[in-house]
C-alpha positions in Angstrom: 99.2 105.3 92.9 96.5 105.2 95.0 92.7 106.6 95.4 89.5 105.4 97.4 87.7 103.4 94.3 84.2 104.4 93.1 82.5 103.7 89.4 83.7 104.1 86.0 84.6 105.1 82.2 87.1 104.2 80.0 90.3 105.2 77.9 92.4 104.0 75.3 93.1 101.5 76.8 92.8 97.5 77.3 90.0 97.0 79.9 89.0 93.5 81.2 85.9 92.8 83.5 87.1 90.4 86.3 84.9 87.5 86.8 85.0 86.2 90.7 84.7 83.0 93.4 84.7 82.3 97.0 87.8 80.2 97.1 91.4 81.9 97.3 94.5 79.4 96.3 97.5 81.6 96.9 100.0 81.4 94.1 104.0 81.3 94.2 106.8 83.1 93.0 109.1 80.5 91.8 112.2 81.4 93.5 110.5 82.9 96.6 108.2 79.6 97.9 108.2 81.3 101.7 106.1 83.8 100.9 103.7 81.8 99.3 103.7 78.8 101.1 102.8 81.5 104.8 99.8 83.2 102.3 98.3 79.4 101.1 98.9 78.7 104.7 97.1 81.7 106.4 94.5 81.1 103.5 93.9 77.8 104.3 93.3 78.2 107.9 91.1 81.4 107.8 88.9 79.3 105.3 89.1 76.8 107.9 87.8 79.2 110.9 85.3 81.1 108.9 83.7 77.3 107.4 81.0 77.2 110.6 80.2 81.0 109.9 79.3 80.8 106.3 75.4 80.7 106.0 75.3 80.0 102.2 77.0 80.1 98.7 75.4 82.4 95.8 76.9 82.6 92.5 80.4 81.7 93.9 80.4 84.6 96.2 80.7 83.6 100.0 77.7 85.2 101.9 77.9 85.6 105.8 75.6 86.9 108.8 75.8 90.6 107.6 78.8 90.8 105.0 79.8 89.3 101.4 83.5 89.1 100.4 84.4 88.1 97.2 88.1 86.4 97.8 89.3 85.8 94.4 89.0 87.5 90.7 89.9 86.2 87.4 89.7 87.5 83.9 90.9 86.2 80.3 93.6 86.6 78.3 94.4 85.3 74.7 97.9 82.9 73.9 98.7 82.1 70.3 97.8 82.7 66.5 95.4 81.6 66.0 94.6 83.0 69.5 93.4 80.4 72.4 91.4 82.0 75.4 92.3 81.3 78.8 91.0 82.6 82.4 94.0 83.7 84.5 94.5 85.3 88.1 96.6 88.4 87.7 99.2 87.9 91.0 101.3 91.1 91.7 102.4 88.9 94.1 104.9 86.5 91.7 106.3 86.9 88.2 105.2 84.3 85.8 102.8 83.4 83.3 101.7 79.4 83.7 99.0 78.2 81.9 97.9 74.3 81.5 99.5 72.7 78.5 98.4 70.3 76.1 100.9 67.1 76.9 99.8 67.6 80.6 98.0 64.3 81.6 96.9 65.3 85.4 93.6 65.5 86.4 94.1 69.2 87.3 95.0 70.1 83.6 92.2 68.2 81.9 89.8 70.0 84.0 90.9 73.4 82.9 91.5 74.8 79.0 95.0 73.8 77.7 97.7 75.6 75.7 97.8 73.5 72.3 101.7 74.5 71.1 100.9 72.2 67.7 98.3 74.9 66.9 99.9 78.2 67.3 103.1 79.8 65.9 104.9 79.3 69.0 108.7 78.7 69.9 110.3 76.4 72.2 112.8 78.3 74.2 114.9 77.5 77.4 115.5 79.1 80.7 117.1 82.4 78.8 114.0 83.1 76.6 116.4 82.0 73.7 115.3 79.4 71.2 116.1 76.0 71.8 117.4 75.4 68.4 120.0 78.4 68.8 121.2 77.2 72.5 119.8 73.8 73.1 121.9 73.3 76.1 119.7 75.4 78.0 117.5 74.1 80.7 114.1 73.6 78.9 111.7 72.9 82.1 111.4 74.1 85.4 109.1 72.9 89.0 107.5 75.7 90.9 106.7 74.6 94.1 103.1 76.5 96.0 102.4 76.7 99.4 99.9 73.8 99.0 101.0 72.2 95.4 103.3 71.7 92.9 103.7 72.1 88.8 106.0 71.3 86.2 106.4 72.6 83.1 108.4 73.5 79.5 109.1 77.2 78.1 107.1 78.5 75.3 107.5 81.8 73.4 104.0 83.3 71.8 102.0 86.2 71.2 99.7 87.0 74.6 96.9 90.2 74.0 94.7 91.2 76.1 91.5 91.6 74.6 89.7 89.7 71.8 90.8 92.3 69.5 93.8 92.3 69.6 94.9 94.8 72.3 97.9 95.3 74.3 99.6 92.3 71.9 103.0 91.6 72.7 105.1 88.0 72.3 106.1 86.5 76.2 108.1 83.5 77.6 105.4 81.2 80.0 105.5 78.1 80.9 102.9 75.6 79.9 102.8 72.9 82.4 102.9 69.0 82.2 102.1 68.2 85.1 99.9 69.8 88.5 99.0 68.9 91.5 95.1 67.8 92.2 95.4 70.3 95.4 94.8 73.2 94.6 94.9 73.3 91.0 92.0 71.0 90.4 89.1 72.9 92.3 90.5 76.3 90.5 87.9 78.3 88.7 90.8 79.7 86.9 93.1 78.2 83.8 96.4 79.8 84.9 98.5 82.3 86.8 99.9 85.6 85.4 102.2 86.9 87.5 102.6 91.2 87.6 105.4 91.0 89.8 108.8 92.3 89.2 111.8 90.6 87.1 113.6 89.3 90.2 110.3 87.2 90.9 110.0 85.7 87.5 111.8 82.2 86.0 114.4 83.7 84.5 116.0 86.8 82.1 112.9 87.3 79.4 110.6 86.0 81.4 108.9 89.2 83.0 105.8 90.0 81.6 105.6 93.6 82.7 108.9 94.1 81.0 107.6 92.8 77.7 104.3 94.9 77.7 106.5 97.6 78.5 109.0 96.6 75.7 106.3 96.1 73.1 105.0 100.0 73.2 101.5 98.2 72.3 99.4 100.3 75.5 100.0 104.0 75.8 101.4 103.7 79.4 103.3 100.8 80.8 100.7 100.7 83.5 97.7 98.4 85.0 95.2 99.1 87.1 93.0 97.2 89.9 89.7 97.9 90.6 87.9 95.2 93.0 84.0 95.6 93.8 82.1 92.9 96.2 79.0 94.3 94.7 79.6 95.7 91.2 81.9 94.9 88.1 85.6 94.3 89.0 88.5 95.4 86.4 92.1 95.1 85.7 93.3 97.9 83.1 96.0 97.8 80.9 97.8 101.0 79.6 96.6 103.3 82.3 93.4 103.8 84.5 90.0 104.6 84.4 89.7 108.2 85.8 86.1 107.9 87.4 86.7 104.8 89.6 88.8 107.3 91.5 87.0 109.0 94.7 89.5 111.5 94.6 92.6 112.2 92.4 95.5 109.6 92.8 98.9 110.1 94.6 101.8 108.6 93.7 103.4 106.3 96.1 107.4 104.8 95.3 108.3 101.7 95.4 110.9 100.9 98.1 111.8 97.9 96.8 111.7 96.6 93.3 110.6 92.9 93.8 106.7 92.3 95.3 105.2 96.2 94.1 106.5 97.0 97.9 106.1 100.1 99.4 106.8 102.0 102.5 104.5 103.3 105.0 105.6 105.8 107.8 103.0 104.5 111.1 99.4 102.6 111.5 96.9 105.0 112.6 93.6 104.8 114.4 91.1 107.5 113.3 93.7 109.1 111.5 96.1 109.4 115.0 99.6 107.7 115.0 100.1 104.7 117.1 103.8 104.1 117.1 102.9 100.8 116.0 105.8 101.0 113.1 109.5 101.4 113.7 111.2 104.6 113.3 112.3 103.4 110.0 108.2 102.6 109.0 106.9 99.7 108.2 107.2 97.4 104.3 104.1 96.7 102.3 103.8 94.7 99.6 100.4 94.9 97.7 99.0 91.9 96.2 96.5 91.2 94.2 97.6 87.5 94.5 95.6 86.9 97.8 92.4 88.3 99.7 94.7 88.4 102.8 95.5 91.3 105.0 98.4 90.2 106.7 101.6 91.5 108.9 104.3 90.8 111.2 103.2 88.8 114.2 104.4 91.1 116.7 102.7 94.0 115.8 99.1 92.0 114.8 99.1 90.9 118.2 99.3 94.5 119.8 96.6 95.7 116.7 94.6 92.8 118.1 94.8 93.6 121.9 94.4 97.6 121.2 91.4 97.0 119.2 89.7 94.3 121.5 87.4 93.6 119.1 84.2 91.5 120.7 83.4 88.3 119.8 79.7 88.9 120.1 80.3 92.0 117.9 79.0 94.2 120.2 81.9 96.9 120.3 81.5 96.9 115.9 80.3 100.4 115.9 82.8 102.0 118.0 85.6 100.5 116.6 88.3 102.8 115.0 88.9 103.7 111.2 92.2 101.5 110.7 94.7 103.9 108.7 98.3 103.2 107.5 100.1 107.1 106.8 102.0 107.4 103.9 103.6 111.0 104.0 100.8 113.4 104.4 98.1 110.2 103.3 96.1 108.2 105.8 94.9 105.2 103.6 92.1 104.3 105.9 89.9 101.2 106.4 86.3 101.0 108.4 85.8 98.2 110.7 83.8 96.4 107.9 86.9 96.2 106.0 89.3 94.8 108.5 86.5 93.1 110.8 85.2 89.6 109.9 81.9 89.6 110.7 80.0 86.3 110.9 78.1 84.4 113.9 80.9 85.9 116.0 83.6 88.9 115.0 87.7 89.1 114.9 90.1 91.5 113.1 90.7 90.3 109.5 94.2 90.7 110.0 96.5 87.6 109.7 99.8 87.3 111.3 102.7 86.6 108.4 106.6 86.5 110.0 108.0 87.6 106.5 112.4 86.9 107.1 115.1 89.0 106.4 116.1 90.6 104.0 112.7 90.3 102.2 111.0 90.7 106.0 109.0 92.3 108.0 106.8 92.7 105.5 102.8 93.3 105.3 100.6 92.0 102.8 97.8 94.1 101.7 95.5 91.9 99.4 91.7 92.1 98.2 90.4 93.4 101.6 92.9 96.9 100.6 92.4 96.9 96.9 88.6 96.8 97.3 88.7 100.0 99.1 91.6 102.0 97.0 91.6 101.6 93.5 95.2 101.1 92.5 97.6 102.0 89.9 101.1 100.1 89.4 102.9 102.2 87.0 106.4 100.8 85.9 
């Protein structure tokens, strides 16, 4: 579900303030490296391009010539019993929970909290989420590759809540890695990775940890909400949404395809008017909270790019179009501020992504769209 975002109250329900940074590192979903390899790519480069426009750094937040972006949010979680905190990006984007574990010797694990197995109630389980002492010819470890890393790690089984007190508590299958990468994983502000995607994008059967919340009955909805601020608080609810962050009521959008949290759009529209831009068939959207990126296929970001003619001096910026993707009856629209980088020079914020079949064309719609709608994924 979807709504322009404003402030907020709360429910029964598990609600976590996002902490957040200036530095995106795109995560993976382990069977799908593609996708994640383009989004750490594309990542990599804008940070690249927008280095000589970036005037100065405040509290982790990257401040330009007339606009802030935050490009990454965090928040904390608690593993074990007795419970361990850790810091975690929640990806829609891929299906895992990885966290840092305590016989991992790399640099990039020591610099982050660890997941001490000795001193929790946990279980060491294989590839099926079955304990290796009932099937111990299952495989026990597995590498997930990144766009610009690598880990390795074994499967745990504990308890994972999401709030101090106990809230939302469930048990989960995660792998705790021994070994990571010193790019990215050693500049992170963040412990770990949970992943929010669908079961397909997870390690293996067990593994999904959507599934397990949902299994567990613990929250009174098996949903989770995203609301992204540059200016205010930032939030990630569990077991439903917080009704006054909503501009107007939410409408329910379905997912085409039960994998990323994809979902279809009919055309792309400028102030509110159809461009034709999309096939007949519409156009595939996977939101993803993963990655700050706004990102399509090449073909049509090219013909966005030429229609819009942004100016590099910015001097067109205030007769530039509202930037609206239809849904049904919908126009989900955008302002120039939200799709124009806006530095020492300006250029649409939109990245070209060549997605391949079957999971392709596909756009990515990451913290540049969530700041603007708050949304709600509802299994």
């Amino acid at each position: 579900t979807l709504s322009p975002s404003t402030g907020g109250l709360a429910e029964e329900t598990a609600v976590m303030k996002l902490q957040s940074a200036s530095l995106l590192v795109a995560s993976a979903a382990a069977h799908h490296p593609t996708l994640a390899a383009q989004k750490a790519l594309l990542q990599s480069e804008r940070e690249a391009g927008e280095a000589n426009a970036e005037s100065s750094l405040t509290s982790q937040v990257v401040q330009q010539l007339g606009i802030v972006h935050k490009t990454e949010y965090w928040g904390k979680i608690q593993v074990g019993t007795p419970s361990q905190e850790f810091t975690v990006i929640f990806d829609t984007g891929s299906g895992n929970l990885i966290l840092p574990g305590d016989n991992c010797k790399s640099s990039a694990c020591k610099a982050h909290r660890r997941y001490d197995s000795t001193s929790s109630t946990s279980l060491k389980v294989g590839k099926r989420g079955i304990p290796l002492d009932q099937e111990p010819h299952q495989r026990k470890g597995a590498t997930v590759k990144f766009g610009t890393g690598t880990i390795h790690g074994q499967f745990f089984q504990d308890q994972l809540c999401f709030g101090p007190q106990g809230q939302g508590c469930t048990f989960v299958n995660f792998i705790a890695t021994t070994m990571e990468s010193d790019e990215p994983f050693t500049s992170c502000s963040f412990d770990g990775i949970m992943g929010l995607g669908f079961k397909d994008l997870s390690m293996g059967q067990g593994f999904n940890i959507v599934d397990d919340i949902g299994k567990a009955e613990s929250l009174p909805k098996n949903q989770f909400a995203v609301y992204l601020s540059d200016t205010g608080s930032s939030e990630i609810t569990f077991g439903g949404y917080r009704k006054k962050q909503a501009a107007t009521e939410p409408f329910w959008v379905p997912v085409s395809k039960a994998s990323y949290w994809q979902i279809g759009i009919d055309d792309i529209a400028y102030n509110n008017k159809k461009t034709g831009l999309c096939p007949p068939a519409g156009c595939q959207v996977a939101v993803d909270t993963g990655t700050s990126l706004l990102a399509g296929p090449s073909d049509i970001i090219q013909k966005l790019q030429d229609q819009l003619n942004v100016q590099l001096d910015c001097s067109n910026m205030g007769t530039l179009p509202n930037l609206g993707f239809v849904v049904g009856e919908k126009v989900l629209n955008l302002e120039p501020r939200d799709y124009i980088d806006q530095g020492d020079t300006c250029s649409v914020a939109l990245m070209t992504l060549d997605v391949p079949p079957p999971r392709g064309p596909l756009f990515i719609f990451g913290d540049h769209f969530l700041r603007r709608f708050m949304t709600v994924f509802d299994r």
